[in-house]
Backbone bond lengths (Angstrom), bond angles and torsions (degrees), N, CA, C in turn:
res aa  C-N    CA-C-N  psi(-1)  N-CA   C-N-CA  omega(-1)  CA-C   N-CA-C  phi
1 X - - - 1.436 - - 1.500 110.64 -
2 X 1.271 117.29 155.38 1.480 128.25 -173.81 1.876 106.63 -99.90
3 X 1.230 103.18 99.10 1.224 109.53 171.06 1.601 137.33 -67.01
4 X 1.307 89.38 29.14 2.211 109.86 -165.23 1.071 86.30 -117.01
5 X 1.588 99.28 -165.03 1.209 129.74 -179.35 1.616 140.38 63.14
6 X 1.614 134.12 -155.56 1.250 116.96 -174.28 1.349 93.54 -72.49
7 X 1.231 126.71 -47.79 1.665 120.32 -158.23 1.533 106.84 -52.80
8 X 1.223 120.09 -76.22 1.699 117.06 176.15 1.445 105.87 -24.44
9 X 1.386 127.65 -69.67 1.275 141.29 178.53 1.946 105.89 -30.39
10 X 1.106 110.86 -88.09 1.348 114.49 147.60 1.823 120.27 15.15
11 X 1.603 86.29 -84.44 1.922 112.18 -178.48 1.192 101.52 -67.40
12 X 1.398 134.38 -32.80 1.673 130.43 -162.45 1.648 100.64 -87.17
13 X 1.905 113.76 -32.05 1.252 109.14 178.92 1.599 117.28 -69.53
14 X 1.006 98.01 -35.22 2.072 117.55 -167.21 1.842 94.41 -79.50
15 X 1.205 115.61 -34.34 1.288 101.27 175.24 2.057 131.84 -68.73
16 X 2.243 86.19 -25.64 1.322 85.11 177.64 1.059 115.46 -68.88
17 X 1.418 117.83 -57.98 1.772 158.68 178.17 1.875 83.08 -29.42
18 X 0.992 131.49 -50.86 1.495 123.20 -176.07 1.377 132.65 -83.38
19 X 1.745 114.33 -11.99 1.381 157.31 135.43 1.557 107.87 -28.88
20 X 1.303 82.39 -76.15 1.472 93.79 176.44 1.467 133.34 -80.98
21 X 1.398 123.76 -25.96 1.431 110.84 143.20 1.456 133.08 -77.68
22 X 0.882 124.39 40.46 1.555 142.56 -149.99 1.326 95.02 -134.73
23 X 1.734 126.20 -48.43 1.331 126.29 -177.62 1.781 110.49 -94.54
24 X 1.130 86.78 -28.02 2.296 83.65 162.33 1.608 107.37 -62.03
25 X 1.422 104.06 146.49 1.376 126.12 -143.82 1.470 85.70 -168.04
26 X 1.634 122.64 98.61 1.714 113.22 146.97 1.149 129.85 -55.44
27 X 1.137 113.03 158.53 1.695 108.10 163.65 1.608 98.04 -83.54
28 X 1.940 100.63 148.83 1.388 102.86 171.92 1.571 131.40 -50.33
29 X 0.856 133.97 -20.67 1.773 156.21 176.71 1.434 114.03 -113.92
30 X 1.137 102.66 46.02 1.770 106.56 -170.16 1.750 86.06 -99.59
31 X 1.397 111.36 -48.16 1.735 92.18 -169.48 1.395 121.98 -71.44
32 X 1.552 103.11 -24.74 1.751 123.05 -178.40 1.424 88.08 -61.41
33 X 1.350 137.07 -53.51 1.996 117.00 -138.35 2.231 72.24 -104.65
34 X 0.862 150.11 7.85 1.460 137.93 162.74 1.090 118.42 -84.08
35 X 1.979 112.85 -44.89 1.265 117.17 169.54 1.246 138.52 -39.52
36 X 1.759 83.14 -54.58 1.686 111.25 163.54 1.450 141.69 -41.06
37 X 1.406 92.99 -52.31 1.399 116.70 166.04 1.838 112.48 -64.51
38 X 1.177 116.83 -35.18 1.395 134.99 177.48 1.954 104.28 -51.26
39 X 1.427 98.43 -56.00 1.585 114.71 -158.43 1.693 77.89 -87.46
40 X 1.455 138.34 -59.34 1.634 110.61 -164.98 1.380 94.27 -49.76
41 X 1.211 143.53 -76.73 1.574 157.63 -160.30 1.629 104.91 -23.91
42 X 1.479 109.49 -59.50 1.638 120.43 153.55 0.835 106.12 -23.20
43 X 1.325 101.21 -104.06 2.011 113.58 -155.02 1.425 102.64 -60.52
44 X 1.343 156.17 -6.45 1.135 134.24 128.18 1.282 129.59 -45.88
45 X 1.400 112.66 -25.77 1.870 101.54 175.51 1.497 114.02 -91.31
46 X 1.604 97.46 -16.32 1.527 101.21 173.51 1.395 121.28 -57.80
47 X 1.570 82.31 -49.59 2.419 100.15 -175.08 1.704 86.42 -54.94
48 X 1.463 123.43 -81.85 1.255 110.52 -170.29 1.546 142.29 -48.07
49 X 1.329 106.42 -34.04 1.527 109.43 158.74 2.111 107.87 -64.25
50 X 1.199 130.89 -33.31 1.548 120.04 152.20 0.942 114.91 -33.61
51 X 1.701 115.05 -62.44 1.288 109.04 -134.35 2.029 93.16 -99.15
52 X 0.827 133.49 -21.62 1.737 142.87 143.04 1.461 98.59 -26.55
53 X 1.406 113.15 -85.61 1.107 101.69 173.57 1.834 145.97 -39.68
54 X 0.957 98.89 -71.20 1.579 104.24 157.05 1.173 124.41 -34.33
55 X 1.752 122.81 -33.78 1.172 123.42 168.85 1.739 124.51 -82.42
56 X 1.453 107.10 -15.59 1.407 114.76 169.37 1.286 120.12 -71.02
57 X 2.127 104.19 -42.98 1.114 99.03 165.70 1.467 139.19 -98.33
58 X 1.578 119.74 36.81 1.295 129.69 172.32 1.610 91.62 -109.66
59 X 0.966 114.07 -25.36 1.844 106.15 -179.50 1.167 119.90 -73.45
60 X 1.782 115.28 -43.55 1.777 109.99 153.74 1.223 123.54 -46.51
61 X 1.325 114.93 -54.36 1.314 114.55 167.57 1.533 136.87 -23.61
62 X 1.503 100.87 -56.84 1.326 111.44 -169.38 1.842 108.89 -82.87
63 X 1.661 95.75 -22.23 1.471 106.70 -172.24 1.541 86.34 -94.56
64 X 1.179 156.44 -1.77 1.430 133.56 134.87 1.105 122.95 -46.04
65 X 1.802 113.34 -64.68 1.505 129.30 -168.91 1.481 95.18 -39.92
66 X 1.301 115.12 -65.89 1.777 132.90 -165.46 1.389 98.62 -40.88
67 X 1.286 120.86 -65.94 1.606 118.94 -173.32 1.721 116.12 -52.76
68 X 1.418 107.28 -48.40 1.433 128.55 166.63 1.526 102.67 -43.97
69 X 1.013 113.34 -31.51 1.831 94.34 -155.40 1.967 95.35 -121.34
70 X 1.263 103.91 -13.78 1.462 103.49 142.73 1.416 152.03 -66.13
71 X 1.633 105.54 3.61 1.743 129.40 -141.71 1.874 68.26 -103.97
72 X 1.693 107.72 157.54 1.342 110.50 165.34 1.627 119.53 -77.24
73 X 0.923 121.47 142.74 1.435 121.02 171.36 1.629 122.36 -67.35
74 X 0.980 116.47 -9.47 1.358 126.33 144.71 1.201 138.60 -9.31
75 X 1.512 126.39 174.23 1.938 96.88 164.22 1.084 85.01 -126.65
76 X 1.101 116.36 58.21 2.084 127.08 161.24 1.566 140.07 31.05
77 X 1.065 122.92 171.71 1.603 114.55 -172.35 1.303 128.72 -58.06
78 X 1.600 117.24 -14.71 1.225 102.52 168.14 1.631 120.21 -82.35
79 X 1.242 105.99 -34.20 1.861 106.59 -168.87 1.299 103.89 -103.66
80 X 1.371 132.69 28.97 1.464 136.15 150.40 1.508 117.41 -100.66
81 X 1.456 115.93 155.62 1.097 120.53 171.57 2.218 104.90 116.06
82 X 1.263 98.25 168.34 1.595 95.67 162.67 1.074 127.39 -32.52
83 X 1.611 127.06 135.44 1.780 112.94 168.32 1.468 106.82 60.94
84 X 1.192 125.98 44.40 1.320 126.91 154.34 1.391 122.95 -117.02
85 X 1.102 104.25 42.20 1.472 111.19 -177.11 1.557 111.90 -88.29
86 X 1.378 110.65 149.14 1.894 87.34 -173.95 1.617 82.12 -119.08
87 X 1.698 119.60 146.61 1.009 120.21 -173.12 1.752 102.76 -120.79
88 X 1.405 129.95 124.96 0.834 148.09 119.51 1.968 95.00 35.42
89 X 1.445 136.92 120.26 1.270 135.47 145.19 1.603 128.77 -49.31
90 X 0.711 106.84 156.27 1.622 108.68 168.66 1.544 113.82 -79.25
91 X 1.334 107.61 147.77 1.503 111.47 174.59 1.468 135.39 -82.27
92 X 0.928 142.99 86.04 1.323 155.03 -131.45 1.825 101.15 -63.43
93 X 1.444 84.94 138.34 1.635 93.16 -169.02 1.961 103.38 133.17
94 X 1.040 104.28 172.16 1.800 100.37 -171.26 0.874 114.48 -85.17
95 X 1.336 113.41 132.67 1.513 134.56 -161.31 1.121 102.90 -76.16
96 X 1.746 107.50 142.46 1.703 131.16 -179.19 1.185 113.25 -80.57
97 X 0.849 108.20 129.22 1.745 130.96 178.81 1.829 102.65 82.77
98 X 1.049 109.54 44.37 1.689 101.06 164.18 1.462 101.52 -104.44
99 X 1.449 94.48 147.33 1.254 108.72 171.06 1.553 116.50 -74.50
100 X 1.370 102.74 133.49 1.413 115.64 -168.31 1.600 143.70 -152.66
């Protein structure tokens, strides 16, 4: 048999690679203080994605009011001008003065 090539190469890599995970060793509380770190990392993006929010929507807010309270006090461009009179409906029932 030919002791070269990819295959040896192969066996010589898988043998270190197993060498070497062979001498890794966690610490007992390695997943507890990662987890941990996992969930602070969370609820910090949570508070800030809130508080982003809340701040987008107090800024519409206020940039509504602003536009709102910039509008003229007026009774505005549509119901000003000539012939803007608004008249009173008719009272339901048959109309006066029809011919009849």
């Amino acid at each position: 048999m030919n002791d070269t090539g990819p295959d040896r190469t192969e066996r010589d890599l898988a043998d270190a690679l197993a060498a070497l995970a062979g001498g890794v060793h966690a610490a007992p509380d390695a997943y507890r203080t990662a987890r941990g770190e996992w969930l602070r990392r969370e609820r910090r993006r949570r508070l800030v994605l809130a508080v982003l929010v809340a701040v987008v929507f107090a800024v519409a807010v206020l940039i509504g009011l602003w536009v709102l309270n910039r509008a003229p006090s007026g009774p505005g461009v549509v119901f000003s001008g000539p012939g803007a009179t608004v008249s009173a409906p008719a009272p339901p029932g048959p109309a006066s003065g029809a011919p009849g």
